[in-house]
N, C-alpha and C positions, 0 to 999 in steps of 0.2 A: 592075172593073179593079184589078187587084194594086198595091201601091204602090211606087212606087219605092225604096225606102230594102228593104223585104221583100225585094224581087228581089236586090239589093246584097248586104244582109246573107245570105244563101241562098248567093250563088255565094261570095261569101269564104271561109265555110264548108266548102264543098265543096271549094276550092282549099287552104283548111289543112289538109284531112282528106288530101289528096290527095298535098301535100306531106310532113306528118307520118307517112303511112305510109313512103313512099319514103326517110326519112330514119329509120325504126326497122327496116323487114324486113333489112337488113343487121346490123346488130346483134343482133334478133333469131336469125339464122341464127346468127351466131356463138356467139352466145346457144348456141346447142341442140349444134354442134361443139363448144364448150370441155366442155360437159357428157358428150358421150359420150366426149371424152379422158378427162377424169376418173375417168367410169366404169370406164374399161377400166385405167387406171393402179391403181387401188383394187383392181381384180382382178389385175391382175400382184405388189401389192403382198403381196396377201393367199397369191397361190400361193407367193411368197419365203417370208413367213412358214412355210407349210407345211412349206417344204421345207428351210427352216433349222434348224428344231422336229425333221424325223422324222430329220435328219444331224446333230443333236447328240447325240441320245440312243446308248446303247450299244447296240449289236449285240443278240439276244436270245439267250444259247447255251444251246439244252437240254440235261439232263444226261440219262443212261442213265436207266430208271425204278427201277432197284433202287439207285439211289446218290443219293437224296435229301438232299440237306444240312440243315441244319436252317433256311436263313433260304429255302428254297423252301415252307417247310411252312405258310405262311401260311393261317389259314381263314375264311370269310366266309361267313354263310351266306347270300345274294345268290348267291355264286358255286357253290355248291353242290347249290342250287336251278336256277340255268340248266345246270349240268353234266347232272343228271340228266334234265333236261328234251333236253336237246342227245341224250344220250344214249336216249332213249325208252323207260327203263327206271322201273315201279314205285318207290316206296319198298323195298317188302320183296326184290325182287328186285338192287334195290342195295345194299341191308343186305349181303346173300349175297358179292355180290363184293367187300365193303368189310371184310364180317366182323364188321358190326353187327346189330340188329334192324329191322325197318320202322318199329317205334317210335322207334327213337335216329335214323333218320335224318331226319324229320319234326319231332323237336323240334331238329336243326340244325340245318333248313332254316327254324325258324321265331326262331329265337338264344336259345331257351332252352335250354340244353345245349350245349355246346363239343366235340368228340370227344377223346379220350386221345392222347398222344403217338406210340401204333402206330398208331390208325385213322389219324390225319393223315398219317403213311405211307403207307399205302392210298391214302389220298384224293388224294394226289398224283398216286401209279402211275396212277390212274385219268384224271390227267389227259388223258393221251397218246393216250388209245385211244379209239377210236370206237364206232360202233353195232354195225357187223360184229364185231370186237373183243370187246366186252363181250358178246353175244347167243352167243358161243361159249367164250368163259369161264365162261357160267352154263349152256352145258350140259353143260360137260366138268366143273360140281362135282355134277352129279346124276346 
């Protein structure tokens, strides 16, 4: 036979458990509400950032390609290397329309060699033009 005091202490138990739930799942709820405000504030917050960053910055104005200024003539060869790739054209077949070798353009792309002041011209012109573009430039020089 169970003892009195075990039965006692058991149900007390069960009535703290019972009332301490009842007296957390509301706050818990709230709990999980304040969080997905949160969340969703932190995303509003972050799209303002976005959108303050791309409306500050200036406009992008391209120029004609035969009117190059000289602070568009910037060279990188990262950027060089993705052009040509963008483009789906060779090394050597780039040379062609740059007016370099397959060889100068492969030590660009790898930054040992810098191109001359006319290729960077080139390289500009090059920028504008696409695959269609460039694949009919190189056969209008052969």
């Amino acid at each position: 036979m169970p003892n009195l005091s075990t039965i006692l202490k058991g149900e007390i138990t069960r009535l703290a458990r019972k009332e301490i739930k009842a007296a957390v799942d509301p706050v818990r709820k709230a709990n999980a509400g304040h969080r997905r405000e949160i969340a969703e504030l932190k995303r509003q917050v972050a799209s303002l950032q976005r959108d303050l960053k791309s409306s500050s910055k200036p406009a992008k104005v391209r120029e004609p390609e035969g009117d190059a200024s000289p602070g568009s003539q910037r060279f990188s060869a990262k950027g060089l290397k993705s052009l040509r790739a963008k483009l789906g054209l060779s090394a050597a077949e780039f040379g062609q329309l740059v007016g370099a070798s397959g060889q100068s353009i492969y030590k660009w792309e790898a930054g040992k060699a810098v191109p001359r002041a006319s290729q960077r011209a080139a390289l500009v012109a090059m920028r504008g033009i696409g695959k269609r573009e460039a694949a009919k430039r190189l056969a209008s020089m052969q």
